[in-house]
C-alpha angles and dihedrals in degrees: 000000000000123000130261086260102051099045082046088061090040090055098051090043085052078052080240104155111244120218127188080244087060090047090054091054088051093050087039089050095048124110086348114141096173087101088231130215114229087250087060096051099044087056090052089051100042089056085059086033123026093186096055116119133225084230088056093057100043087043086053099047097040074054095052094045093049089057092042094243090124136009129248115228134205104179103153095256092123099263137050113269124210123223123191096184101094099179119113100281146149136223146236116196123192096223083199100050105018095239119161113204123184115245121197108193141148103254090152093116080049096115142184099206107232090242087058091048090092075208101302120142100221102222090175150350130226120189125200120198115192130186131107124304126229103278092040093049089040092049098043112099116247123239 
């Protein structure tokens, strides 16, 4: 993900208006590989900002994904996450504790054969593992 600087300048390049409460999700997104909800990032923001709104962050982030600059998930945990690591990538998700993790693996002789296509071209794959992660598996009781 870019830095704050640097989204600061794209926004302004896109004529997309930058607030200081733009500025504070871009400092809260940074370098944060929770995967977060907009709910958690709106409470992240709102500890720096306390009049930051939870219209202002989804605003902002729907903002971010329609330039590329982070990913919107949909990986069955109940709410949206947000990824700003943009790079090809996979995921692991703790179905206990909700937990995204990100996967780099090899899935290039993951293939679609050209009779099951239904006429798609297949641009990407995404690949979802789910499953608990160490302190869920390590804190259920065992039968």
């Amino acid at each position: 993900m870019k830095t704050p600087a640097e989204l600061t300048k794209l926004f302004r390049e896109q004529g997309l208006k930058v607030t200081p409460q733009r500025q504070c999700i871009f400092r809260v997104l940074h370098g944060n590989g929770a995967h977060p909800t907009a709910e958690s990032v709106y409470e992240a923001a709102q500890a720096e900002m306390p009049t930051m709104s939870l219209r202002t962050v989804y605003q902002t982030l729907n903002d971010l994904a329609d330039m590329g600059e982070i990913q919107q998930l949909d990986l069955g945990t109940g709410s949206s996450r947000f990824d700003p690591n943009v790079d090809a990538h996979h995921h692991l998700v703790c179905e206990s504790c909700g937990k995204v993790r990100d996967l780099y693996a090899d899935f290039r002789r993951l293939t679609v054969p050209a009779a099951a296509r239904q006429g798609f071209t297949v641009g990407s794959a995404e690949v979802v593992f789910r499953g608990q992660c160490e302190a869920c598996a390590t804190s259920a009781p065992h039968h």
